[in-house]
C-alpha positions, 0 to 999 in steps of 0.5 A, spaced: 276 059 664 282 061 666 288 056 666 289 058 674 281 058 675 280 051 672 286 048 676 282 052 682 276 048 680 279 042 679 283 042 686 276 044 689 272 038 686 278 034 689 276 034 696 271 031 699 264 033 702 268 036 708 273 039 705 269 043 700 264 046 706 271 048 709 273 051 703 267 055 702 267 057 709 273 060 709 271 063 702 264 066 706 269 069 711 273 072 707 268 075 704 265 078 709 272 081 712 273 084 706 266 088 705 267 090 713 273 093 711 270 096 705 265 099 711 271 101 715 274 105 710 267 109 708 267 111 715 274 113 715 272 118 710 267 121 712 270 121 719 276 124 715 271 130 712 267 130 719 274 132 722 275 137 716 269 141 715 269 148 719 
């Protein structure tokens, strides 16, 4: 493992049963906003071609 990675885990292990949740939901978040970002942009795309093609 990584040494960033492992000082991660530590830190994560650290914390109690309410800080661990909180830091996964943070994490389920921020997930999700990237993968609506990744949708924004596919539709972007083919929006883009929509508006190119004749």
């Amino acid at each position: 493992m990584p040494p960033p990675e492992r000082a991660m885990l530590e830190l994560y292990r650290e914390l109690d049963e309410d800080g661990q949740r909180a830091v996964e939901a943070v994490a389920r978040d921020k997930k999700r906003l990237r993968d609506i970002e990744m949708q924004l942009q596919e539709l972007a795309a083919v929006l883009q071609r929509l508006n190119l093609a004749p």
